[in-house]
N, C-alpha and C positions, 0 to 999 in steps of 0.2 A: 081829553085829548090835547087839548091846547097846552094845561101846565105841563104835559108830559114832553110835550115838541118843546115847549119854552126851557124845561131842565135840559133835556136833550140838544141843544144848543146852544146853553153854558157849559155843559161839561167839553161840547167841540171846541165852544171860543177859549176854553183856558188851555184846552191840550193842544191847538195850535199857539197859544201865546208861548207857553212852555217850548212849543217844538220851534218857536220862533228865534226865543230868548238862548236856546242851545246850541242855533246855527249859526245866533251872534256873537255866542263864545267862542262855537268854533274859529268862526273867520277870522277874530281878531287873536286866535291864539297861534293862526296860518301865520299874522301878518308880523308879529313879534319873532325878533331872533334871541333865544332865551338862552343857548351855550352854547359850545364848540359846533360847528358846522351845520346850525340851525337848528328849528324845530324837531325835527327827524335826526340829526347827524349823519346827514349824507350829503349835507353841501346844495338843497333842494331850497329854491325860493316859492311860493305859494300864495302871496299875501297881493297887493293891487300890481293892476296893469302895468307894466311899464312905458316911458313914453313909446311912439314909435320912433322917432329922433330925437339926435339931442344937435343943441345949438351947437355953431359951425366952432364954437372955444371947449364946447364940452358940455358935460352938466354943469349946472349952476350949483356952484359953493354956497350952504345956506352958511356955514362957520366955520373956526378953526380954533383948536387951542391948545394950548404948549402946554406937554405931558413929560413926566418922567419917564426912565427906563423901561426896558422890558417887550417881550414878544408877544404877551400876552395879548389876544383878540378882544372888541369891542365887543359886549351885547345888548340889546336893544327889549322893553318892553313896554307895552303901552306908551307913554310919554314923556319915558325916561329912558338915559342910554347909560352905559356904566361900564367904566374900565378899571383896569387892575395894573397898577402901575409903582414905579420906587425914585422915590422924592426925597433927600437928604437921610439917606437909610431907614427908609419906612417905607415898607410897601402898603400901598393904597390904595382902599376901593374909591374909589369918586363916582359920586351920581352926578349927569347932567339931566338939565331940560333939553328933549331930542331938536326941538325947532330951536332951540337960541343957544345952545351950548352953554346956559350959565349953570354955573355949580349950584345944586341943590344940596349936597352932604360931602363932607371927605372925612373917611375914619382910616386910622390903619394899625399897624405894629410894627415894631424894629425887624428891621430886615438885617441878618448875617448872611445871607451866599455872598461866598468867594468864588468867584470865577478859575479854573486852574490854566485857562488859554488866553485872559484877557478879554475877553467877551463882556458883552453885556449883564450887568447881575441884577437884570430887573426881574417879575415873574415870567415863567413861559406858560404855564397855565391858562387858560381862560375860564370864566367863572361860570355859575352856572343857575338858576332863578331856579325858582317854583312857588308860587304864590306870594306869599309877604318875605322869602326868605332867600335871601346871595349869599354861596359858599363860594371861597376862593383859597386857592393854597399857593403858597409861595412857591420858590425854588430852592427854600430849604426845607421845605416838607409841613409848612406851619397852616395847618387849616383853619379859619377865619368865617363863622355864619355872621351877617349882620340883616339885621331887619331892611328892606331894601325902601320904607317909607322914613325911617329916621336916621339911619346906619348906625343905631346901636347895636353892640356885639350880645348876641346872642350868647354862643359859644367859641371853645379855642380847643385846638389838639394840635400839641408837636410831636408830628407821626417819628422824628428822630427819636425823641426818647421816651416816645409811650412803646415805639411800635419795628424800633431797630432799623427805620428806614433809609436805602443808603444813598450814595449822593447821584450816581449816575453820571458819564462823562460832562454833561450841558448844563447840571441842576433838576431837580424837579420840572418837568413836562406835563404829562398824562392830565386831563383836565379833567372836572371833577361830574360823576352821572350821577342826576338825581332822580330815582326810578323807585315807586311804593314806599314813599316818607322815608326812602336810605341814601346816604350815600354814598356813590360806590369810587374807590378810588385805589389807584394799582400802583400802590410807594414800592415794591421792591423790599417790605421790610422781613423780620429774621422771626424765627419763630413763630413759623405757620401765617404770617400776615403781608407776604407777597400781595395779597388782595385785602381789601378791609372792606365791611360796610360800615356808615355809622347811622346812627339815628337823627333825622335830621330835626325832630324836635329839640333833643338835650344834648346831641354828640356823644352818648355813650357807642361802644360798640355793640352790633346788631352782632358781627359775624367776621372770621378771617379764615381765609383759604391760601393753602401752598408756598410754598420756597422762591420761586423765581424772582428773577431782580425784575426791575421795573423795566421797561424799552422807555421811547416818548410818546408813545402814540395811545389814543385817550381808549378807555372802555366803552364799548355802545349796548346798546339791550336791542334785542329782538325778539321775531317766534322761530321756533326751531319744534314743527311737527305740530302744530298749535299750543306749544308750550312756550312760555316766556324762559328768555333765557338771556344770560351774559355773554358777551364776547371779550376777550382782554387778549389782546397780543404784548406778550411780556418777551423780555429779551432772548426769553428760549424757546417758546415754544404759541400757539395762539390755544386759548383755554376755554371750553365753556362751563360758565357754572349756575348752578339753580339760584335765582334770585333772592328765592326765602331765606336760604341756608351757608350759600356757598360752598356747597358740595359741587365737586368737580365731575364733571360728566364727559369731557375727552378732553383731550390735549392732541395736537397736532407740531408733532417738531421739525421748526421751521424760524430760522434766522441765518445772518451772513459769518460766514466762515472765520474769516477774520474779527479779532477782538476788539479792536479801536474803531467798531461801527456802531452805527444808530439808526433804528428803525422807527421811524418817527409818523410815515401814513397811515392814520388810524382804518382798520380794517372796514371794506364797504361791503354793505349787502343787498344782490342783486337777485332779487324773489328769493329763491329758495338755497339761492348760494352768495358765497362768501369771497372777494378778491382781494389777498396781499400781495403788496408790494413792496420792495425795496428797495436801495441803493446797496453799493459795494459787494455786485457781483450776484446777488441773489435774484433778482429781478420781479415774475411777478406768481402766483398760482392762483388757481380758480377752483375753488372746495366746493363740493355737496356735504353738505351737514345732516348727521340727524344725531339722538342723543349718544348714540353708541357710538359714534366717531366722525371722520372726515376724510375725504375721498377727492385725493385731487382731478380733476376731469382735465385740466391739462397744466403747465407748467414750462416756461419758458423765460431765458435769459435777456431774450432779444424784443419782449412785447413792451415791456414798461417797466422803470427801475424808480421807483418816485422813492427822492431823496425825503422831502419834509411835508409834501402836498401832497392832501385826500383829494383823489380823483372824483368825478359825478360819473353818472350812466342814464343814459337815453335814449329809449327804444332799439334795446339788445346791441347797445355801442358804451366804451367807456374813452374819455375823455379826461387828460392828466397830462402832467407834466414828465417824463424823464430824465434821468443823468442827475448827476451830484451836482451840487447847486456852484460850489466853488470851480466845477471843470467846464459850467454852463447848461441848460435846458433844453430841450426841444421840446415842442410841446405833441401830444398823439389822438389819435384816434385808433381804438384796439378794438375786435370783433368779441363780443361776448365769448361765443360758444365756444371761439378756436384760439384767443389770443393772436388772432393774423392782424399786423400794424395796416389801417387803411390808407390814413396817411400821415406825415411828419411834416411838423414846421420848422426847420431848419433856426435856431442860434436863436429862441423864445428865448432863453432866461428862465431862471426861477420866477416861482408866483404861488397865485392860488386859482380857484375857477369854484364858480355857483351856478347852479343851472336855474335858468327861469322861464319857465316854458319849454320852449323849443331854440331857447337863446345860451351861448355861453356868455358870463357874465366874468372875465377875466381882470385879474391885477399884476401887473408885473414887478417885480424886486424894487424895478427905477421907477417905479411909480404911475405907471401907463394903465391907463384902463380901458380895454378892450371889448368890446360887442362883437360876437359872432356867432353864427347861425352852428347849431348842433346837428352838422351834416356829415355824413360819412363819407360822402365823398370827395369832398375836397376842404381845405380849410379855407372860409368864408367871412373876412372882418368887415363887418360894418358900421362901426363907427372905431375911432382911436380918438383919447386927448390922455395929456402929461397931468394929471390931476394932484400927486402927490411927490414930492422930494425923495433924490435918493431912501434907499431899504425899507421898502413895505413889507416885512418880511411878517407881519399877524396877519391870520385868518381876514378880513371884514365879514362887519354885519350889513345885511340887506332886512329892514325892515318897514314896513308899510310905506314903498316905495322911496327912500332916503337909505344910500349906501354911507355908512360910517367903517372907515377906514385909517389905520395908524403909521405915521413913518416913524422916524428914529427919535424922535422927541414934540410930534403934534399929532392932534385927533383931528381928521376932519369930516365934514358933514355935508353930502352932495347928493341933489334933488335926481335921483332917476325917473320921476314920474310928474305927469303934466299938473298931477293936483296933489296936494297934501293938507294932512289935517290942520287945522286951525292954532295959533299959536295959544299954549296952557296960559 
C-alpha cells in the first residue's frame, strides 16, 4: 500500500509540474507582443499589471534610440524587442535588449520602394515571431526569415517576381500571419496568388488562393463554427479561407466606392462575428460568419469610418478611432449590437488604442499617450503625458509591462508598470 500511494504521488507531482511548466508558458506567451496587434491581433494586452499611476511627467523612459524609416510596428519577445526599419537603402531587422535598448543583431537587404507621393519608403509591415524564427517583408514585397537568436537569414522570397505582386497605392502593408508552421500573406499577386501561404521552415510555397489585389490591412486567423479559419480583407472584397489549403469558403463584397482609397483596419473579431471598417465613405459593417457566408446584422456610414486604426472591443462596446487621418480623428465608442455612437471625442487625431483590462491604452499621431477608462459612457482620461515627438504613426508594443513605441526616426521604451524584469 505504501509503494502504491508513494508511485501514486510521483505521478501527481510531475503532472502538476508539467501543468505548472504549461501555465508558465502560457503567461509568458500573454506577456510577449509577437506581431501586428499582439498576441491574439485584436490590439488586447494580457501580460502584468499595469501601474495604477504614473509619475506626474509620465512613465518613465527606460531608453531611446535613433532608427531609420518606416511605419512598421515594434515587437517584443521574451527579452528582446525587434523592429523592421530602412537605413541607407536597406531595410532592417534589428534586435534589441528590451531593458537597455542595445543592439544585439542587425541583418537586412536592399531596399527598392519608391514612394509615388513622396512618402515615407521605409517598411509598413510589421514583423511577425514564432519560435527561433522573424519573418518580415518589405514594401516592396521582399520576404526576409531570420533566425531571431543570431539574425542569420534563413530564407528570402521576392513575391514581385516569384508571385506577380503588385505595388499597391502606399507599398506593401498587410503584415505577415504565422499560423500552423505557414505563412500567410495577402501580396495582391496575379495568377491565383492574391493570397500565398509559405512554409515557414524553407519558404517554399504551401498554397495560393484568388485574384484580388492586396488592401493594407493584415490577415487574422480564427474559428468560424469550430473550424479554424482565415480572414483577409483584400481590396475587394473580405475572404475566408481553409488554413490547410486555401480553398475559399465565402467572400463578402465590401470596399470604398472610389479608386484612390485604402482600407487599411485589419478586420476585428468580436465572439462570433466580424467588424469592418473604413474610411472614404464606406464606414463600418458588423458580419455573422459561418462557412457558407456572411450576413451583415447591421451597416452603417455614420458608426465608425477608421481610416488606418484597428479598433479594440470591450464588454459588447468597440472603441476606434474615426475620419481620415489627414481631415482629423475623433475618437468613438460604438455599441456592438446596433452600431449606435455612445459617445465622441471631438478633434482626437489619429492614433492607435490597446486595451488592458478594462483600460484604454491610447497613442496619438503627436505623440501623447493617453490612459482611459473603457466606459461607455462617457470618455474618461486618466492620465495624459507628451512621450514621443511629432508622427507616431506604427502600431506599439505593449509587453510585460514596458510600451515600446516608434516616431519618425526613434524607438523608445517606457516603463508602464511598477516592477519589471531584471536587466539580461
Amino acid at each position: 500500500m505504501t509503494l502504491i500511494s508513494c508511485r501514486g504521488s510521483l505521478r501527481c507531482f510531475h503532472f502538476l509540474r508539467v501543468a505548472c511548466s504549461v501555465m508558465l508558458l502560457l503567461i509568458e506567451a500573454q506577456a510577449d507582443w509577437p506581431q501586428f496587434l499582439g498576441p491574439t491581433r485584436d490590439g488586447v494586452y494580457a501580460g502584468k499589471a499595469l501601474s495604477e499611476r504614473w509619475p506626474s511627467e509620465g512613465p518613465r523612459q527606460l531608453w531611446a534610440r535613433a532608427v531609420g524609416q518606416g511605419f512598421s510596428g515594434p515587437i517584443a519577445v521574451g527579452d528582446r524587442v525587434f523592429l523592421f526599419h530602412r537605413q541607407n537603402d536597406r531595410d532592417l531587422l534589428e534586435c534589441f535588449e528590451a531593458r537597455t535598448g542595445k543592439t544585439v543583431w542587425q541583418e537586412g537587404v536592399p531596399a527598392t520602394y519608391r514612394d509615388d507621393f513622396g512618402f515615407d519608403e521605409g517598411p509598413r509591415a510589421t514583423p511577425a515571431v514564432q519560435e527561433d524564427r522573424i519573418v518580415a517583408i518589405g514594401a516592396d514585397a521582399l520576404v526576409q526569415c531570420r533566425s531571431i537568436t543570431t539574425g542569420k537569414q534563413i530564407w528570402e522570397v521576392d513575391c514581385r517576381k516569384k508571385f506577380g505582386a503588385r505595388k499597391a497605392f502606399f507599398g506593401f502593408a498587410p503584415s505577415p500571419l504565422i499560423q500552423n508552421g505557414k505563412v500567410i500573406l495577402a501580396i495582391g499577386g496575379t495568377e491565383g496568388a492574391g493570397v500565398i501561404a509559405l512554409n515557414l521552415d524553407q519558404g517554399t510555397l504551401a498554397w495560393k488562393s484568388g485574384e484580388d489585389e492586396a488592401s493594407h490591412a493584415s490577415p487574422i486567423a480564427t474559428t468560424i463554427q469550430g473550424r479554424q479559419r482565415l480572414l483577409i480583407l483584400t481590396r475587394e472584397a473580405l475572404v475566408s479561407l481553409n488554413p490547410l489549403d486555401g480553398h475559399e469558403l465565402f467572400r463578402y463584397p465590401w470596399r470604398p466606392s472610389m479608386s484612390a482609397s485604402v482600407s487599411a483596419a485589419t478586420p476585428l473579431v468580436i465572439s462570433d462575428r466580424v467588424l469592418l471598417s473604413a474610411s472614404y465613405g464606406v464606414g463600418s459593417v458588423l458580419l455573422e460568419c459561418s462557412d457558407s457566408g456572411a450576413k451583415p446584422l447591421w451597416e452603417r456610414k455614420d458608426a465608425l469610418s477608421s481610416h488606418y486604426s484597428t479598433s479594440v472591443t470591450s464588454e459588447g462596446f468597440i472603441y476606434g478611432f474615426d475620419g481620415r487621418q489627414e481631415q482629423g480623428c475623433d475618437l468613438r465608442c460604438v455599441e456592438v449590437t446596433t452600431g449606435a455612437v455612445r459617445w465622441t471625442q471631438d478633434g482626437f487625431g489619429a492614433g492607435s488604442v490597446i486595451l488592458a483590462g478594462k483600460e484604454l491604452i491610447l497613442l496619438s499621431e503627436k505623440g501623447e499617450l493617453i490612459r482611459a477608462a473603457a466606459d461607455p459612457s462617457a470618455f474618461k482620461a486618466k492620465a495624459k503625458a507628451q512621450i514621443l515627438p511629432f508622427l507616431a504613426r506604427a502600431h506599439p508594443a505593449l509587453s510585460d509591462g514596458v510600451l515600446y513605441a516608434r516616431s519618425k526616426d526613434k524607438l523608445f521604451a517606457h516603463a508602464l508598470a511598477e516592477t519589471l524584469p531584471s536587466k539580461p
